[in-house]
C-alpha positions as a Markdown table, in Angstrom:
| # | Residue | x | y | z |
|---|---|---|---|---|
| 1 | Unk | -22.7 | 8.9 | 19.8 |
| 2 | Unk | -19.5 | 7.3 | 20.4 |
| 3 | Unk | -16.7 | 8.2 | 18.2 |
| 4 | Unk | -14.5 | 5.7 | 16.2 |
| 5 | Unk | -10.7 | 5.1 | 16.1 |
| 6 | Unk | -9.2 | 5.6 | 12.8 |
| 7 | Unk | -6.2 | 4.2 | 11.0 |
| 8 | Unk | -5.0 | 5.5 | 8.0 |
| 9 | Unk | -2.7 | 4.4 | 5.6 |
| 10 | Unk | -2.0 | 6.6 | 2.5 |
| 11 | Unk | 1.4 | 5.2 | 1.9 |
| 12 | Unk | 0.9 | 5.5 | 5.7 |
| 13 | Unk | -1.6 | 3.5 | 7.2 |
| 14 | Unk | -3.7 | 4.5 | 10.3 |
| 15 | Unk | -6.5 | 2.9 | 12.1 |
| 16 | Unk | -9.8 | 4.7 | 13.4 |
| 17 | Unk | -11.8 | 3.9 | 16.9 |
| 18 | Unk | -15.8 | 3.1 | 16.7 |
| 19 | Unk | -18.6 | 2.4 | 18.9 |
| 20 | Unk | -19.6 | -0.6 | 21.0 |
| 21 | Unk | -17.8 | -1.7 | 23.6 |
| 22 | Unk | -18.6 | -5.4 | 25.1 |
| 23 | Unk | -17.8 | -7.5 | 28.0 |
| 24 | Unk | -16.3 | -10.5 | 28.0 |
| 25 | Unk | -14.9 | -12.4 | 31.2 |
| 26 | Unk | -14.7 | -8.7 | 33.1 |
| 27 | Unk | -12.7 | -7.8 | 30.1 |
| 28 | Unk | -13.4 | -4.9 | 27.8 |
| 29 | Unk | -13.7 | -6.0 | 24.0 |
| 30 | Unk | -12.2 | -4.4 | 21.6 |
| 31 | Unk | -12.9 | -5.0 | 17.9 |
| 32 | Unk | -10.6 | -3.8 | 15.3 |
| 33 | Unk | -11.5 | -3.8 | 11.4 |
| 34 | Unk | -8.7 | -4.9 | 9.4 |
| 35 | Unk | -5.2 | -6.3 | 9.3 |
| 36 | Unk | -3.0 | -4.0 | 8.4 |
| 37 | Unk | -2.0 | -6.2 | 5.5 |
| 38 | Unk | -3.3 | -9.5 | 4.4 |
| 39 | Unk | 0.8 | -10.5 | 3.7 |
| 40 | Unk | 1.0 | -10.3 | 7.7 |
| 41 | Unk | -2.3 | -11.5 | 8.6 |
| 42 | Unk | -1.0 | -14.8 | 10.4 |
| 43 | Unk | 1.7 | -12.6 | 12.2 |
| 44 | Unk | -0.6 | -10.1 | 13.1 |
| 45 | Unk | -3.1 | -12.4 | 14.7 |
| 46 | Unk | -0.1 | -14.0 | 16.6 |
| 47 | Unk | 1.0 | -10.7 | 18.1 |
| 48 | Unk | -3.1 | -10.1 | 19.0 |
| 49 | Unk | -3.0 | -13.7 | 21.1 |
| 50 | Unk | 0.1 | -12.3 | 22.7 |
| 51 | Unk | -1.2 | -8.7 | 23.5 |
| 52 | Unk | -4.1 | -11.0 | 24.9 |
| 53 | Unk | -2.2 | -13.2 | 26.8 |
| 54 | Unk | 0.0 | -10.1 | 28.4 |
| 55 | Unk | -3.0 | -8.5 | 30.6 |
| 56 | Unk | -6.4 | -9.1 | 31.6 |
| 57 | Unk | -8.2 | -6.0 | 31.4 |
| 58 | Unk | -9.1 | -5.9 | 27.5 |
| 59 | Unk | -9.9 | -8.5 | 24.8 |
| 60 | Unk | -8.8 | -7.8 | 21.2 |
| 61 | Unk | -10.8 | -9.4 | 18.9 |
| 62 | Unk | -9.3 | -9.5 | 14.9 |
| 63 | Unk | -12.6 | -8.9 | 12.3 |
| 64 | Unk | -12.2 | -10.3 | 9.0 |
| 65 | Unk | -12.3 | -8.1 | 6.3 |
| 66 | Unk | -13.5 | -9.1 | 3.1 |
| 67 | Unk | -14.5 | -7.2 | -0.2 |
| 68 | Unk | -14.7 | -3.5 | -0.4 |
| 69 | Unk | -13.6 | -1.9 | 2.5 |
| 70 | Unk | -15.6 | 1.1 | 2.7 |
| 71 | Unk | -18.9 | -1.3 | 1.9 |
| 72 | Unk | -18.0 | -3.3 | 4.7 |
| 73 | Unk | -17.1 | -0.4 | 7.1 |
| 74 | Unk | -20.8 | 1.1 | 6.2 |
| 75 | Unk | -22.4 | -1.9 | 6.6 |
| 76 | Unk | -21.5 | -2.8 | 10.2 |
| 77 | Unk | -22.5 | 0.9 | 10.9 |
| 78 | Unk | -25.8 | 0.5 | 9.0 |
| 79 | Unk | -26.5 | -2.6 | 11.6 |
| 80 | Unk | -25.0 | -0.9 | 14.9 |
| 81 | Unk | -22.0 | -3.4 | 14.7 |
| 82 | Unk | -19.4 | -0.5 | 14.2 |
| 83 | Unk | -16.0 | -1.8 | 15.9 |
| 84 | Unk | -13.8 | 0.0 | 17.6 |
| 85 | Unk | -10.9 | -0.1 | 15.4 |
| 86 | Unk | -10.4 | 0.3 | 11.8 |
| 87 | Unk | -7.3 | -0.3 | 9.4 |
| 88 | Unk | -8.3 | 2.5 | 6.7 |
| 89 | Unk | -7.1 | 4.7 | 4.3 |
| 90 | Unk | -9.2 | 7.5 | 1.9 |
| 91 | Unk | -12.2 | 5.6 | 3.7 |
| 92 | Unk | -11.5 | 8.0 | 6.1 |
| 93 | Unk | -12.7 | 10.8 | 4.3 |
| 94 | Unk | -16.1 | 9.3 | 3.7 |
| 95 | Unk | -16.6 | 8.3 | 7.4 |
| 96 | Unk | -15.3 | 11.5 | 8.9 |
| 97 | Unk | -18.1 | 12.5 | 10.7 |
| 98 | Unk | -18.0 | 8.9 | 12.5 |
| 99 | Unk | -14.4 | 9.3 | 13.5 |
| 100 | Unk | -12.5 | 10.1 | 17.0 |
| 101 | Unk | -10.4 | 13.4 | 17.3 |
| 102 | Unk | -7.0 | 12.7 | 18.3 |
| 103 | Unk | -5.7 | 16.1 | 18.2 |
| 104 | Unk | -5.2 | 16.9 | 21.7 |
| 105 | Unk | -4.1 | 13.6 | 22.8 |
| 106 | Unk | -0.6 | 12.5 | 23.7 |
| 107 | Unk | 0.1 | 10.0 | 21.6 |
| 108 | Unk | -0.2 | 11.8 | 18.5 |
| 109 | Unk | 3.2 | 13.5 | 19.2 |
| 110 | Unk | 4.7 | 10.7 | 18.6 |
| 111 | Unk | 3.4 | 10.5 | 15.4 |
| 112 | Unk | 6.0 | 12.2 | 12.2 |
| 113 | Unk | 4.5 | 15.3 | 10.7 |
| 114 | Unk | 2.9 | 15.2 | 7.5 |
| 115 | Unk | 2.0 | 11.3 | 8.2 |
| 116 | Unk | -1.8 | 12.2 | 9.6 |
| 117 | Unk | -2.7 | 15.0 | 6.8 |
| 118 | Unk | -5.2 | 12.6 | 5.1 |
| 119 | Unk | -7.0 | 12.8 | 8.1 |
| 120 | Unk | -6.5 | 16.2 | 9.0 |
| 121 | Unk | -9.8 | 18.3 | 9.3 |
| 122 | Unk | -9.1 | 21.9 | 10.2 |
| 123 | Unk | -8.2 | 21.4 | 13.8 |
| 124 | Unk | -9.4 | 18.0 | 14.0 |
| 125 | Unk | -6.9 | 14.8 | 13.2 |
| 126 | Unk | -9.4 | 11.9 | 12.5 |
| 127 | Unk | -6.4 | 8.9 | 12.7 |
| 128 | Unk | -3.1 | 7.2 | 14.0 |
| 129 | Unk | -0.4 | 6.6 | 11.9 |
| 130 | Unk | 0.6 | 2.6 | 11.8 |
| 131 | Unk | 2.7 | 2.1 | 9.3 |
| 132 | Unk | 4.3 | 3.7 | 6.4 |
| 133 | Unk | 4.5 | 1.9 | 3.1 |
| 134 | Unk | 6.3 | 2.4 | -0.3 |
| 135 | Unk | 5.1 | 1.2 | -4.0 |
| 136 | Unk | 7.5 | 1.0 | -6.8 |
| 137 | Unk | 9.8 | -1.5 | -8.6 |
| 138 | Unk | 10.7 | -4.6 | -6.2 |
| 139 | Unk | 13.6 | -6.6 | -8.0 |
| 140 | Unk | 15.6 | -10.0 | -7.6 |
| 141 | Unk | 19.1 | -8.7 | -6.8 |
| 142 | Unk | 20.5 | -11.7 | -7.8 |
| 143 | Unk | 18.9 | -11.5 | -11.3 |
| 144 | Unk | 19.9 | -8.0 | -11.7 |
| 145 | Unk | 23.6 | -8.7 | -10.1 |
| 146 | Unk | 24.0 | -11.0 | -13.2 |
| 147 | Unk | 22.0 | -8.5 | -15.5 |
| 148 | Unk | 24.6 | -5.4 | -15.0 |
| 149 | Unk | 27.4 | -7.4 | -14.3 |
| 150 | Unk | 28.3 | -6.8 | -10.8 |
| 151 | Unk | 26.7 | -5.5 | -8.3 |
| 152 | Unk | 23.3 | -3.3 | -8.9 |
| 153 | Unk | 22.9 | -0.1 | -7.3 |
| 154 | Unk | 19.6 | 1.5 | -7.2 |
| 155 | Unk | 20.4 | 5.0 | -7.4 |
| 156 | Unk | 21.9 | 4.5 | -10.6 |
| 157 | Unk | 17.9 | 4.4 | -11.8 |
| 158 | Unk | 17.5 | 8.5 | -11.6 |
| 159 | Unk | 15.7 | 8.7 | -15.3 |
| 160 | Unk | 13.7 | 6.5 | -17.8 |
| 161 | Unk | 16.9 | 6.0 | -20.0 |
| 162 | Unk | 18.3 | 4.5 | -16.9 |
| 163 | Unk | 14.9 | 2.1 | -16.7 |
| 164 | Unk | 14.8 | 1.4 | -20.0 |
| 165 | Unk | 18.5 | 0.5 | -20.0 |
| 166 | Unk | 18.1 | -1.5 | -17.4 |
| 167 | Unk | 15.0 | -3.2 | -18.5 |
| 168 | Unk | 17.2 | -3.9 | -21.9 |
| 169 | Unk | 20.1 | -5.6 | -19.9 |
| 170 | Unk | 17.5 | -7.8 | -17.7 |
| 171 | Unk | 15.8 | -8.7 | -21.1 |
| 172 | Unk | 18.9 | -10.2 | -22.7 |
| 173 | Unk | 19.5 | -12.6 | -19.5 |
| 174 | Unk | 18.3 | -16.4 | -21.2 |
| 175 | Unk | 14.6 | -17.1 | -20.5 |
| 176 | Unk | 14.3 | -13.9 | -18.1 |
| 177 | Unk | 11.9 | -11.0 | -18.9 |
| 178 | Unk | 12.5 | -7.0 | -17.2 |
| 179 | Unk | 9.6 | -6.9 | -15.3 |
| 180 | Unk | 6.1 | -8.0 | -14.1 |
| 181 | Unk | 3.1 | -5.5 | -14.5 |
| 182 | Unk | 0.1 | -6.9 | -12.4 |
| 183 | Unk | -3.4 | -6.4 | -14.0 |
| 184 | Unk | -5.4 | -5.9 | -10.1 |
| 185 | Unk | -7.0 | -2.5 | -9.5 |
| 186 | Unk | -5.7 | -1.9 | -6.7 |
| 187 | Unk | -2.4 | -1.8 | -8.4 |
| 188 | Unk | -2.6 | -0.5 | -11.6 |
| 189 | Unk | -5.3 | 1.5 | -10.7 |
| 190 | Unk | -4.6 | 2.8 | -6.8 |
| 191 | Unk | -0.8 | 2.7 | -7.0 |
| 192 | Unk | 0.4 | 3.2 | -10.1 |
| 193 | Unk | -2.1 | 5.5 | -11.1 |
| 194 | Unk | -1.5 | 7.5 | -7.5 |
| 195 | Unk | 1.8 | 8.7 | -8.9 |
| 196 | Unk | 0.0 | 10.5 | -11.2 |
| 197 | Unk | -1.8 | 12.5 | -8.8 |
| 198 | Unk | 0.4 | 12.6 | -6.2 |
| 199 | Unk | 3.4 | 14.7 | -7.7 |
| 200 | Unk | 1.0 | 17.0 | -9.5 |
| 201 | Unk | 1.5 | 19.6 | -6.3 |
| 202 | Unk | 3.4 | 20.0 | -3.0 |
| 203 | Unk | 0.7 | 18.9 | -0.7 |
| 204 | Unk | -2.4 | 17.1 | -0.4 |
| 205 | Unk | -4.5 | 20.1 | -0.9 |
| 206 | Unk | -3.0 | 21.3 | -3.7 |
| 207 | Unk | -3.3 | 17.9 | -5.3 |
| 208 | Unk | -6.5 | 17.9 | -4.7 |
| 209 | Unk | -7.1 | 21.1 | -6.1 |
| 210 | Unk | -5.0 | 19.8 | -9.5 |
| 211 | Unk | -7.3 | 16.5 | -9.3 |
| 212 | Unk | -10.6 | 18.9 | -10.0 |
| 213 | Unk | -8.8 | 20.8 | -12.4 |
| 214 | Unk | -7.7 | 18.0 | -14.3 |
| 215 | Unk | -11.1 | 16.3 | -14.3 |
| 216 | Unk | -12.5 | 20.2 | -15.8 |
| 217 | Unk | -10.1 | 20.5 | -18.3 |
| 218 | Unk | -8.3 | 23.6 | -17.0 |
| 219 | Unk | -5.3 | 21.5 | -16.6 |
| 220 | Unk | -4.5 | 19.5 | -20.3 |
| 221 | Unk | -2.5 | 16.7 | -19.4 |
| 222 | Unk | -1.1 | 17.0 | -23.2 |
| 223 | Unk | 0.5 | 19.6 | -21.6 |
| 224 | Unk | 1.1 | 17.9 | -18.1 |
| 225 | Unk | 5.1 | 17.3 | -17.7 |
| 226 | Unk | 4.1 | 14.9 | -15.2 |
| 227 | Unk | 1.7 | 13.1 | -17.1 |
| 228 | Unk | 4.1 | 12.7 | -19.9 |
| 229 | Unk | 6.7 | 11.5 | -17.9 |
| 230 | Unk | 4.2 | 8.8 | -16.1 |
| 231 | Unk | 2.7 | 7.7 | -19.2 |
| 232 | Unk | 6.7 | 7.5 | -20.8 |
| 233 | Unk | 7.0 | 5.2 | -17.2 |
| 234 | Unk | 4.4 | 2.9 | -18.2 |
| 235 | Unk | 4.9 | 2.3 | -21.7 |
| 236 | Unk | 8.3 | 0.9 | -20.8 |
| 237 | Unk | 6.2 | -1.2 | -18.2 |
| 238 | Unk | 3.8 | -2.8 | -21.0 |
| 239 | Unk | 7.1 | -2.9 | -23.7 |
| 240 | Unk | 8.6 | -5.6 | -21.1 |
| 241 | Unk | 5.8 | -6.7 | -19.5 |
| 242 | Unk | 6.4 | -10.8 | -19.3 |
| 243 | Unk | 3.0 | -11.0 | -20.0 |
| 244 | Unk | 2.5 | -8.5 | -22.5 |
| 245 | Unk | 0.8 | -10.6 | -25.0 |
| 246 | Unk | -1.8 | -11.3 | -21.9 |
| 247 | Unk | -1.7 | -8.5 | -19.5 |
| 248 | Unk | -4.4 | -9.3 | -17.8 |
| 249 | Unk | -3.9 | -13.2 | -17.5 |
| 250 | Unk | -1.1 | -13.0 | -14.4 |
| 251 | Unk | -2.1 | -13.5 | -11.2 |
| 252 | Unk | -0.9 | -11.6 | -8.0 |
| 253 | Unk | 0.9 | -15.3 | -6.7 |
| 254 | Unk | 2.2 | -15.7 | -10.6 |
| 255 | Unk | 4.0 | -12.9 | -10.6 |
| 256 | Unk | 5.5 | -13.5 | -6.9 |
| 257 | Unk | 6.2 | -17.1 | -8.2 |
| 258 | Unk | 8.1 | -15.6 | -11.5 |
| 259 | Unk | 10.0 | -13.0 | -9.3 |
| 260 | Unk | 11.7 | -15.4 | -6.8 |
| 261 | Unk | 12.2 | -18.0 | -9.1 |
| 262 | Unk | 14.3 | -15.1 | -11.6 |
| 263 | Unk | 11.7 | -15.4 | -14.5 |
| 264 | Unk | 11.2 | -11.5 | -14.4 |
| 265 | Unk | 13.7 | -9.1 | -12.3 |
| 266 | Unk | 11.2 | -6.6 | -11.3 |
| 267 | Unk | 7.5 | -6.5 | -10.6 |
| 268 | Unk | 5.4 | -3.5 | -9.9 |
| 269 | Unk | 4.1 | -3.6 | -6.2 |
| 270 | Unk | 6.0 | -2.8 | -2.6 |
| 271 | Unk | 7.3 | -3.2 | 0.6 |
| 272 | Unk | 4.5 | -5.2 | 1.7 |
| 273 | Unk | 5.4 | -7.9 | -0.9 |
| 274 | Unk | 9.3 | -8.2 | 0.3 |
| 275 | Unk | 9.1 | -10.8 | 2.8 |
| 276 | Unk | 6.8 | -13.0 | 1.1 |
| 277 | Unk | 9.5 | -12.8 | -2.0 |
| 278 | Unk | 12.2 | -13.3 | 0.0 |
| 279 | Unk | 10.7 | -16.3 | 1.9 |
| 280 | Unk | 10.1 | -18.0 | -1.9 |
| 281 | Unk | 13.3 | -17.3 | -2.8 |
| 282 | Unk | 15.1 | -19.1 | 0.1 |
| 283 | Unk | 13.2 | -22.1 | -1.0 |
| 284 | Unk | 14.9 | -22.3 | -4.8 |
| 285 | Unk | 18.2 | -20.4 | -3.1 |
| 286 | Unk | 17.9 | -17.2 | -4.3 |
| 287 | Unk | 19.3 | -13.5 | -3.3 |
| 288 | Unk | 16.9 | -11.0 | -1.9 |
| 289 | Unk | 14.1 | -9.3 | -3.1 |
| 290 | Unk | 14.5 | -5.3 | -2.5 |
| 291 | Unk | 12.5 | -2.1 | -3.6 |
| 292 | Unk | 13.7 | -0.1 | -5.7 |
């Protein structure tokens, strides 16, 4: 069986190698699952044409990926139609047993530790890193210039007074609301909620390990500091939520819209969302859009 090329992306994203390889004008195919991100899709399929265009010995071909990931990755196994390539993240741990070992090759070295544990399988490494990514509080600096009066510094958020102080300035700006909560699973529900989780422990393992002991109720999370301070996190979100009264009416393009245009100061999302933001806001002549 040939093995697949993973890429994972737990705030990193790597990509995983499958099966068939097909001809195509003495060129070798190769498929690849995935985008990286749907924000870049129209650069990413330029720099495929241009990879293309630079040599003649392989053809990369860009699969659309629709729906469920994971469905779609076992699907075009189930019909022998794996490609060769795939953008992936904790899909990784399901399709194991389908994926190449990259731990003795030498591009892995130039990979940062602690980027590849996700896929990390004893001695086996089961993906590449390509890319790293950050969720968290992405803001209009000119909105929250105005809001503290001067310029904002970041690092002057260390604790939820400082959010909620800050949500309280933003709030008393004329027809501007704090912040933008999203309603989509995959943020609420994979990002957000991943904070949760993710600082429960030092490592992935132990995490894990706090994940089943959670969900058995040897760890109350009455009784969980970082619970409490999570849950403290988010009921500031819903207190300022501009759509509080409808949280789950906002689109994903609503809440870019409100952002550039200075109708909220912050939304809930990340890195991926910065250029888009700051592409809107050129358009009405507005500052940046960072991450905080």
């Amino acid at each position: 069986m040939k093995k697949a090329l993973a890429l994972l992306i737990p705030a990193v994203l790597l990509a995983g190698c499958g099966a068939d390889d097909n001809s195509k004008s003495n060129r070798t195919q190769i498929t690849i699952l995935g985008t990286i991100k749907g924000e870049i899709g129209p650069q990413f399929e330029d720099a495929i044409d241009a990879y293309n265009a630079s040599q003649e010995h392989y053809e990369l071909v860009s699969l659309p990926l629709d729906g469920n990931a994971y469905e779609k990755m076992t699907a075009m196994y189930a019909s022998n139609k794996a490609p060769t390539i795939m953008v992936m993240g904790q899909e990784a741990q399901e399709l194991q047993d389908k994926l190449m070992d990259f731990s003795q090759t030498e591009i892995l070295s130039h990979a940062y530790p602690g980027t590849y544990d996700v896929v990390t399988h004893g001695e086996r490494v089961l993906g590449l890193p390509i890319t790293v990514e950050s969720f968290g509080f992405i803001y209009n600096q000119a909105v929250l210039n105005k809001a503290v009066g001067g310029e904002f510094d970041p690092s002057s958020i260390a604790t939820q007074n400082d959010l909620s102080n800050l949500f309280k300035q933003v709030s008393a700006l004329e027809n501007v609301d704090a912040v933008s909560v999203s309603p989509m699973d995959w943020s609420l529900g994979a990002h957000f909620t991943n904070v949760l989780f993710a600082n429960q422990a030092g490592d992935i393992d132990a995490n894990l390990k706090a994940l089943e002991a959670i969900k058995s109720g040897e760890i109350s999370l009455n009784d969980n500091s970082v619970y409490q301070g999570w849950l403290a996190t988010f009921d500031l979100m819903k207190e300022y939520n501009k759509s509080k009264r409808a949280p789950l009416a906002p689109t994903y393009d609503d809440s870019a819209m409100a952002l550039a245009a200075g109708e909220v100061g912050m939304w809930f999302q990340g890195n991926w969302r910065i250029q888009p933001c700051s592409s809107l806001m050129l358009k009405v002549n507005m500052a940046s859009c960072q991450c905080l």
